[in-house]
C-alpha positions as CSV (number, residue, x, y, z in Angstrom):
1,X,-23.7,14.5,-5.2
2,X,-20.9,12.0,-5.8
3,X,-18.1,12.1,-3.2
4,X,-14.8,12.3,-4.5
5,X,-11.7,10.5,-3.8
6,X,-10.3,12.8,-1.1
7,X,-13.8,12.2,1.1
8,X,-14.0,8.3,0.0
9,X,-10.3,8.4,1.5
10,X,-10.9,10.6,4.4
11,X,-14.2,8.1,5.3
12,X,-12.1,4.8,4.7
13,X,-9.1,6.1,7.4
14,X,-11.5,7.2,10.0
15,X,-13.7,4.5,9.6
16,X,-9.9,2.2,10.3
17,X,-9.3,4.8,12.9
18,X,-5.3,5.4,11.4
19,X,-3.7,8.7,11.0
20,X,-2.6,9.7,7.5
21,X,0.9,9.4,8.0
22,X,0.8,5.9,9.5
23,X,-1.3,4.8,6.3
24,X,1.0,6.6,3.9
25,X,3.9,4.3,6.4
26,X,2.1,1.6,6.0
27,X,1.5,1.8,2.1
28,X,5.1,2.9,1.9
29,X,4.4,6.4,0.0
30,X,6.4,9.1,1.3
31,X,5.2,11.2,4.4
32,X,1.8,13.1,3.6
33,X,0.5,11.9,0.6
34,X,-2.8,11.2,2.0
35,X,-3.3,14.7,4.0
36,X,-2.3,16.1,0.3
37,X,-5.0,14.1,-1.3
38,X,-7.1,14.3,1.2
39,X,-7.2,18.3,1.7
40,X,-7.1,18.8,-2.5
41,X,-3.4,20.0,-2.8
42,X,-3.1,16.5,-4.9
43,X,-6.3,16.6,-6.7
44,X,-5.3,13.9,-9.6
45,X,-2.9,11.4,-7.6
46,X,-2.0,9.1,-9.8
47,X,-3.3,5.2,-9.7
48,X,0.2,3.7,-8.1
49,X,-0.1,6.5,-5.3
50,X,-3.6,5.3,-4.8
51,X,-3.5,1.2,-5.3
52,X,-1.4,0.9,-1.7
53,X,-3.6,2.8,-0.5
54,X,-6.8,0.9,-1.0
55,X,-4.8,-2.5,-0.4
56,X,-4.1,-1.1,3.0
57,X,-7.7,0.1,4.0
58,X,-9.1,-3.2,2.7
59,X,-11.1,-1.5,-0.1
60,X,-12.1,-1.8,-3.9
61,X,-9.5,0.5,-6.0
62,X,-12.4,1.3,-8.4
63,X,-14.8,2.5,-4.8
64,X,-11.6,4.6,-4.1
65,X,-11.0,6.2,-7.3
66,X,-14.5,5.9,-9.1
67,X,-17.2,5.7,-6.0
68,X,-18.2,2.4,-7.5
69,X,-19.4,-0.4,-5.8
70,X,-20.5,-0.3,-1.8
71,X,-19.0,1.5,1.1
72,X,-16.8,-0.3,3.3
73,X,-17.7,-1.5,6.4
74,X,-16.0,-0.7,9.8
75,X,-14.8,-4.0,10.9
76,X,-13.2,-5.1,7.4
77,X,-11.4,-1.5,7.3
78,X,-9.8,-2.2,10.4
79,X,-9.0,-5.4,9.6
80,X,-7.0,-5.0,6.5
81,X,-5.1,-2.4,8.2
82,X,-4.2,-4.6,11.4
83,X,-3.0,-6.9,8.8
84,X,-0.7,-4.4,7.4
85,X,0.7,-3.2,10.2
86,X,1.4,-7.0,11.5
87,X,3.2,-7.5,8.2
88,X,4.8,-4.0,8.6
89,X,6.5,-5.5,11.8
90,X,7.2,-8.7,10.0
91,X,9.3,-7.3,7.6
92,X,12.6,-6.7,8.9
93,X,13.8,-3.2,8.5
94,X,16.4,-2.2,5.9
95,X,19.4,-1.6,7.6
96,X,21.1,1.9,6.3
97,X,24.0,1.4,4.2
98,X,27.7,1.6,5.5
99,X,30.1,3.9,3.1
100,X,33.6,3.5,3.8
101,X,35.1,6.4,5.5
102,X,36.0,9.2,3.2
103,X,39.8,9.9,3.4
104,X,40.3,13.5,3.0
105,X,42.9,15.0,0.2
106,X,45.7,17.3,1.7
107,X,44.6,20.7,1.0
108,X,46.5,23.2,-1.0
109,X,45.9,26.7,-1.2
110,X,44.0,28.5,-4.1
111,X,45.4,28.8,-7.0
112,X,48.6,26.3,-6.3
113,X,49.2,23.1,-7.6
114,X,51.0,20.1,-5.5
């Protein structure tokens, strides 16, 4: 039996020994994309959800999606993803946006007009 792509990702994190939500961090998806891949509640994820994915883990897109080509080894897992989270703290942060202060309008009362 073929594996599919939520036990060829499951295999690929432990072997890196990262948690699902500092992969989906690292691959900048949103929180818990790989536990929904991963346990089936996103069976079909599409191929721009996956591609960070496999560029973070080090691995083939086409092993990921398709089971093609040989497993990844251990040390090269791990090391793709130490590189992404060195060039996770690299990159500066994106400061949040300052909005200038909202100034309130004088309130009237229902049904009046100024």
């Amino acid at each position: 039996m073929v594996p599919m792509l939520s036990e060829r990702l499951r295999e690929a994190r432990t072997l890196a020994g990262v948690k699902s939500r500092e992969l989906d961090r690292l691959a900048g998806l949103s929180e818990c994309h790989t536990q929904h891949i991963e346990t089936g509640r996103r069976p079909n994820p599409e191929t721009a959800t996956i591609a960070p994915l496999a560029r973070v883990l080090g691995v083939s897109l086409d092993w990921l999606i398709a089971g093609n080509g040989p497993a990844p080894e251990e040390a090269a897992v791990k090391a793709a993803v130490e590189q992404a989270r060195q060039a996770a703290k690299a990159t500066p942060a994106v400061a949040p946006r300052e909005y200038p202060a909202v100034q309130e309008w004088p309130r009237t009362p229902a049904g009046r007009s100024r």
